[in-house]
C-alpha positions in Angstrom: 92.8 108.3 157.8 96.3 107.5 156.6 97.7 109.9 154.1 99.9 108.3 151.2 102.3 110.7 150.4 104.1 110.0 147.5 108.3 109.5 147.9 110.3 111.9 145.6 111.5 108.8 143.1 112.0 108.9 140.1 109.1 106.3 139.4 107.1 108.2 141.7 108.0 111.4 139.5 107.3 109.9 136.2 103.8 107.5 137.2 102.6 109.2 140.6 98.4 109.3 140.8 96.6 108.6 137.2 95.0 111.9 138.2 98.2 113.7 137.6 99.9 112.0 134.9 100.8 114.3 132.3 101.2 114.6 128.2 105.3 114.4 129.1 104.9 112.0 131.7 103.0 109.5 129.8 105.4 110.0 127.0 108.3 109.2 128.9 106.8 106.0 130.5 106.0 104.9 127.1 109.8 105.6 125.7 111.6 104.2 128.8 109.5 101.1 128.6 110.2 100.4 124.8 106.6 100.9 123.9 106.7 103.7 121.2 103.6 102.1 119.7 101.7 103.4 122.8 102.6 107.3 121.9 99.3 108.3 120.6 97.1 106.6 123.3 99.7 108.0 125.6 98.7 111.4 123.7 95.5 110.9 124.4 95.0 109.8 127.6 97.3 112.9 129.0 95.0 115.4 126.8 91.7 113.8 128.5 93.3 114.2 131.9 94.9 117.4 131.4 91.4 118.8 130.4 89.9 117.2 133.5 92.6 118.4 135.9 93.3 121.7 135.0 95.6 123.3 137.7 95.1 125.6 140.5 95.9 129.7 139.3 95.6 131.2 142.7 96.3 131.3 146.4 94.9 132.1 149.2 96.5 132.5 152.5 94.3 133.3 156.0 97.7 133.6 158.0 96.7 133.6 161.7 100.0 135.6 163.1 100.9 134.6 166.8 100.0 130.8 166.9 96.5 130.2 167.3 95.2 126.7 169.6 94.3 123.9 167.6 92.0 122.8 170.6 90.2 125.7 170.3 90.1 125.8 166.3 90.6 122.8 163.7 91.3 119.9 166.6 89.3 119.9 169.7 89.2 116.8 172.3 86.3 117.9 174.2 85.8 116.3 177.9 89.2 115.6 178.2 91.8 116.9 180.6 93.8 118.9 177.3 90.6 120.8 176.4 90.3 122.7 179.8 86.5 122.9 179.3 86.8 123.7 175.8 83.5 122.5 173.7 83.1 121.2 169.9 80.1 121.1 167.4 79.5 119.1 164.7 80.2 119.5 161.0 78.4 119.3 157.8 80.5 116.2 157.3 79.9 113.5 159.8 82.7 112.4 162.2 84.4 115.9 162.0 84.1 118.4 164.8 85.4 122.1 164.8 85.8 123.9 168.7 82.7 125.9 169.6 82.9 129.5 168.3 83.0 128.1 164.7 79.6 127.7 163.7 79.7 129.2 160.3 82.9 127.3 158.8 81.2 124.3 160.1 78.6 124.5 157.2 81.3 124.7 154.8 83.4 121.6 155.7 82.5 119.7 152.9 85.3 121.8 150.7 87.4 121.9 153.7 89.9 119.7 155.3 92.2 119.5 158.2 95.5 118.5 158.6 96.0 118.0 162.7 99.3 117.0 162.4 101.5 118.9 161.1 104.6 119.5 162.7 107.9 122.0 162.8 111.1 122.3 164.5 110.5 125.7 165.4 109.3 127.0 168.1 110.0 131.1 167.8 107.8 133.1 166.3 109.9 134.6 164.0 111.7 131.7 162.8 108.5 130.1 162.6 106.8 132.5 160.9 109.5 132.1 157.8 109.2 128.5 157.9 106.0 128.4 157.5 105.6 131.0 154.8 108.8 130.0 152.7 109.2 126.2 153.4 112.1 126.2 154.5 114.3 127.1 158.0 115.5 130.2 158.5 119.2 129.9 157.1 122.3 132.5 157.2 123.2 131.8 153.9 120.1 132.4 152.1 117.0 134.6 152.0 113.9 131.8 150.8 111.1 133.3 148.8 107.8 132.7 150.3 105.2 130.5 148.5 103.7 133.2 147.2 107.0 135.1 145.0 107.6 131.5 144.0 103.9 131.2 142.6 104.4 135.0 140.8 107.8 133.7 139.3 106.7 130.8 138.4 103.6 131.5 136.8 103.8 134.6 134.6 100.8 136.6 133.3 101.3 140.1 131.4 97.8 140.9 131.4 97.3 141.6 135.5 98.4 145.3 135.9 98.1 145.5 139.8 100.4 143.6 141.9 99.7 140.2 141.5 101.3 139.1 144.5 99.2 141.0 148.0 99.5 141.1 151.7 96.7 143.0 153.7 96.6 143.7 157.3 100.2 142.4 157.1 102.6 142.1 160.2 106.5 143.2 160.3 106.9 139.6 158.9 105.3 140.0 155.5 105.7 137.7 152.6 109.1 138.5 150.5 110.6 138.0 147.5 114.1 136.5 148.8 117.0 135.4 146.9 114.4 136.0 143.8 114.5 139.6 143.9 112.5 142.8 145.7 110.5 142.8 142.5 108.2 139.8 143.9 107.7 140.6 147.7 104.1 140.9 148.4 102.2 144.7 147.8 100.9 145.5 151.3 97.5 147.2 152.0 95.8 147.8 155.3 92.0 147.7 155.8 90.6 147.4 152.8 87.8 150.6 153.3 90.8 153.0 153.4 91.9 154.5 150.0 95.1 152.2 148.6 98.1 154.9 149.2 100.7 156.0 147.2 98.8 155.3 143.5 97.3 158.6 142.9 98.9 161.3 141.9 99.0 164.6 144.3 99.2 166.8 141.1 97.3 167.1 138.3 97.5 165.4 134.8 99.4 167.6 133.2 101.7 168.5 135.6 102.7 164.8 136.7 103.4 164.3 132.7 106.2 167.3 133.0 107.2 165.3 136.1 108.0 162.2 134.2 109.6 163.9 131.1 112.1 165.6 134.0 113.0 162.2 135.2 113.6 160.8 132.2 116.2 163.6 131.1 118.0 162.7 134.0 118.1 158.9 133.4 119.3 159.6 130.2 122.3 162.3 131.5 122.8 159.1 134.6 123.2 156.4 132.0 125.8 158.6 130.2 129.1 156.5 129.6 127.7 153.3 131.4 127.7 150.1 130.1 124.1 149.3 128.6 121.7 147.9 130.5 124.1 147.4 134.0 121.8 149.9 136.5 118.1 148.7 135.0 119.4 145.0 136.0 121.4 145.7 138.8 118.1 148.1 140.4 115.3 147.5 138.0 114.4 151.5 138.7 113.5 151.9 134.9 111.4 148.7 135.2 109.6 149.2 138.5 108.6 152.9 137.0 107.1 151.4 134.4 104.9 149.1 136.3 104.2 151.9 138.8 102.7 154.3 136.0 101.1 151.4 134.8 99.3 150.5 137.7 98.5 153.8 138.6 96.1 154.9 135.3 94.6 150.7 135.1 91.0 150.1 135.5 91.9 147.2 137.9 92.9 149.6 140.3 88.9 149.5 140.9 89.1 146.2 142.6 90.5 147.2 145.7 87.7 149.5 146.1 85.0 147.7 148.4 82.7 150.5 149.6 80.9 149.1 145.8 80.1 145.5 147.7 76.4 145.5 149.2 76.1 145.8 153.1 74.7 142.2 153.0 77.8 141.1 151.6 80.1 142.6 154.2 77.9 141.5 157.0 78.5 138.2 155.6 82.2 138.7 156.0 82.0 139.8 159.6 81.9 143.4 158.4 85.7 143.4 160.3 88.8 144.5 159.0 89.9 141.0 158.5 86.6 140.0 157.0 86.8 143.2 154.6 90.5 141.8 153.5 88.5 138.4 152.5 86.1 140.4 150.6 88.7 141.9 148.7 91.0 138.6 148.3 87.8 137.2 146.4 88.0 140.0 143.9 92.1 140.6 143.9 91.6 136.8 142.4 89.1 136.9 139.8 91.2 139.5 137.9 93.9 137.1 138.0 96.1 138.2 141.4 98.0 135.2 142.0 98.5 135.4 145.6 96.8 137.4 148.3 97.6 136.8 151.9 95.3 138.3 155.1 96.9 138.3 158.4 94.5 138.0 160.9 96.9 138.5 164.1 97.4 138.6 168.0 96.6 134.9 168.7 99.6 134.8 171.0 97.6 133.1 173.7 100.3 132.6 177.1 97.8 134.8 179.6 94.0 133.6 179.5 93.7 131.6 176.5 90.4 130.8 176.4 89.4 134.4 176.0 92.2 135.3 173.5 91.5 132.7 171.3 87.2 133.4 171.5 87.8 136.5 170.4 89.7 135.6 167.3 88.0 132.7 166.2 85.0 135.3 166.1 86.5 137.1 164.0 87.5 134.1 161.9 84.3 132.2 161.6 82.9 134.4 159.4 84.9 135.8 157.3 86.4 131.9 156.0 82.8 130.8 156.1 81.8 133.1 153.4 85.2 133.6 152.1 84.7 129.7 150.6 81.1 130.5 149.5 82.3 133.2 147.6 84.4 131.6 146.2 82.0 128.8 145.2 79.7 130.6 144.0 81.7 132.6 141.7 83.3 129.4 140.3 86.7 130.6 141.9 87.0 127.9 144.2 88.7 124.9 142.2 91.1 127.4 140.7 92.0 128.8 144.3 94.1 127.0 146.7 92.8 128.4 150.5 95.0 127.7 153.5 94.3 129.2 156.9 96.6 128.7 159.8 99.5 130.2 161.9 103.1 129.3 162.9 102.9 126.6 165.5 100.1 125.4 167.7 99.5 125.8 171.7 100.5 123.8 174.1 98.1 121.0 175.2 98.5 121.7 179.3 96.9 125.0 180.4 100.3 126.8 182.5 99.6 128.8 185.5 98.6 131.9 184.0 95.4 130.6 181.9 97.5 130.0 178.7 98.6 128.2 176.0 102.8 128.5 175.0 104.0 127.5 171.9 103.4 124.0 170.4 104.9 123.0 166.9 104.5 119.1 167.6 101.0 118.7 166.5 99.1 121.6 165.3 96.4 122.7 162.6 95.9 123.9 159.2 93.0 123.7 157.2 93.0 123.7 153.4 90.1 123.7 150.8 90.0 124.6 147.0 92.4 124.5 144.1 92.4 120.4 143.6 92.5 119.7 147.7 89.8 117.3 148.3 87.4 118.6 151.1 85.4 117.1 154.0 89.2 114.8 155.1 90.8 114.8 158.6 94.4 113.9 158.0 96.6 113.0 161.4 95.6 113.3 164.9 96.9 114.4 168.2 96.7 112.3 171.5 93.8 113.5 173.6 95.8 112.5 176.7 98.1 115.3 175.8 101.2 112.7 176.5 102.8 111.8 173.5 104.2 114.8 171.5 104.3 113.2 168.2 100.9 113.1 166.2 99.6 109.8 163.6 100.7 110.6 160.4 102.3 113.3 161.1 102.9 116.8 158.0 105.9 118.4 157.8 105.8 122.2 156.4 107.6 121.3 153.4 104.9 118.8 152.2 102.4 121.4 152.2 104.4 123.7 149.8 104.9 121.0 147.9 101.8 119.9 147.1 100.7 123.6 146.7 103.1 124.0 144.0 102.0 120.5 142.6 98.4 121.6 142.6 99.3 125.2 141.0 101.8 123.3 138.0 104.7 124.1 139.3 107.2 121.5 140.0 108.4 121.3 143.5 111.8 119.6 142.1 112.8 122.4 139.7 115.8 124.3 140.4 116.6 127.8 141.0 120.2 129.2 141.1 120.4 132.1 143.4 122.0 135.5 142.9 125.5 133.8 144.1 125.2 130.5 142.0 123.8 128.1 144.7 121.2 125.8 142.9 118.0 125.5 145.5 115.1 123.3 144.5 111.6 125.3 145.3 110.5 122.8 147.6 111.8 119.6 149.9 108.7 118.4 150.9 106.5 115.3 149.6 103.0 115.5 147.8 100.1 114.7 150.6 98.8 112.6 147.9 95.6 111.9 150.2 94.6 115.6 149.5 94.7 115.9 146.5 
């Protein structure tokens, strides 16, 4: 299947798909093509499909740290030399195959699909790693914010008093806020059957209070004879209290809490740490988080491969399986965009050891919810394991964009950074085919 990704024009900007033509858009045809008496159809035709297509308020990210195998995930080639023995089972979508080992997500492939080629120019982990959370390559002049602190800018909402922007089970390379400030890297948790740390108070009611009322006598005495307002924007202390105390006494505190969820529905998760940071994704989202990431790590497969990457992909299965029924059957789904996937793929050749090394010239992500259709197969790798370039083939930057198209956000708009350099959010093209 051929994906028709739309070039960043400006006709392509103003017309693109009729699914995704807006009030302004339609407007603007109308006026640049001397047809002013077209305004209210315009009007009207942009209010009927804005009402149809409402956009995306969430993400979800299942980041699989270390670079799992495509052939033994989203892209096997069974009976072939590449494989090395590894097996494949059908879907609920005909034509489409997962590896063996993913029994459960294959029942939910009709609101999934699989890009198989994407492709990167990096091949470290820690260079891919920002790439693929940010968008962009790693760059000594500038810190990139990763998708999700571009969604919490981007989108505001005054009414979520947690963070709305989450990593659990995070690794040293968590989602950050980068050139848009501290303010939006992601809140980390761990295990989600632990007690969140750090948001209730060692002391009691009365005694934190006095607490507060010292600290703010010393603001006051420390913003003596400076000019107004310079530390609270230089720092944001004054601010970032506020939101601390905040958080700290809300009633949405509450949905972190999972020991509340029945046995049946962790056992449906995997009843795993990974699987209980699904769980709680599920619920982060429903009282409007806008971006929750899970790491599910150690897929760094260079000694015995097959083993490594069994192990993880039972620890997957589940948890993504029920994490898109969940979501489906809480109506969450078409508001949440879902990606799961790592850095870079593994090699196609097996090397001496049993293992896979690092491939970024054809791997796997999968993608369901949020506007994405489901049950598609974009790109494919050669089964021979020869050529190194995939059909059709995804950069990283396309899939941010279309994220961002998905969630309302315009990939073209610019930000100026903190030293005046004007950066557009994202440089890829819309995967129109998706959508």
């Amino acid at each position: 299947m051929e994906p028709l990704i739309a070039m960043k024009t400006n006709d392509s900007k103003c017309c693109g798909s009729s699914d995704h033509l807006s009030r302004r858009n339609l407007l603007k045809i109308a006026g640049t093509a001397s047809m002013a008496w077209l305004t209210p159809l315009a009007t009207l035709l942009a209010a009927q499909a804005e009402k149809k297509h409402q956009p995306a308020r969430s993400v979800i990210m299942l980041w699989l740290g270390g670079g799992p195998s495509q052939l033994e995930t989203f892209d096997p080639h069974p009976g072939t030399h590449i494989a090395a023995g590894t097996g494949s089972r059908k879907t609920s979508v005909p034509g489409i195959e997962l590896a063996t080992g993913l029994e459960q997500t294959a029942e939910v492939m009709g609101d999934v699909s699989l890009i198989r080629s994407m492709v990167s120019k990096e091949g470290d982990h820690e260079r891919a790693t920002y790439n693929m959370k940010t968008g962009y390559r790693p760059s000594p002049t500038v810190v990139h914010p990763s998708l999700g602190a571009i969604v919490c800018h981007q989108l505001r909402d005054e009414n979520v008093e947690i963070p709305r922007h989450i990593s659990i089970l995070s690794d040293q390379w968590r989602p950050r806020g980068g050139y848009l400030g501290a303010q939006y890297d992601s809140f980390q948790i761990n295990d989600p059957k632990d007690r969140i740390p750090d948001v209730t108070p060692q002391v009691s009611t009365e005694r934190m209070d006095r607490r507060m009322e010292a600290l703010s006598i010393l603001e006051k005495s420390f913003h003596q004879g400076r000019p107004a307002n310079l530390d609270e924007e230089r720092t944001l202390h004054q601010a970032m209290m506020r939101k601390a105390e905040k958080m700290m006494s809300s009633e949405q505190l509450k949905v972190f809490d999972i020991s509340q969820a029945t046995e049946a529905e962790k056992a449906a998760y995997g009843n795993t740490a990974f699987g209980r940071g699904c769980l709680a994704a599920v619920r982060l989202i429903e009282v409007g988080v806008r971006c929750v990431e899970i790491t599910l790590g150690g897929w760094d497969s260079h000694v015995n491969n097959h083993e490594v990457q069994a192990g993880k992909t039972k620890i997957l299965d589940p948890a993504f399986a029920a994490l898109i029924n969940d979501l489906k059957q809480r109506n969450l789904l078409k508001h949440t965009v879902v990606l799961c996937g790592g850095e870079f793929g593994r090699t196609p050749e097996i090397n001496p050891l049993g293992g896979r090394d690092h491939w970024p010239h054809g791997f796997s992500i999968a993608v369901a919810g949020g506007g994405f259709q489901g049950g598609q197969v974009i790109g494919q790798t050669d089964p021979s394991g020869e050529k190194k370039e995939p059909s059709d083939p995804i950069r990283v930057e396309d899939i941010h964009s279309t994220v961002q198209q998905l969630l309302g956000i315009d990939p073209e708009h610019e930000i100026e950074t903190p030293v005046g350099r004007p950066i557009v959010l994202s440089e890829g093209k819309i995967i129109r085919s998706l959508l």
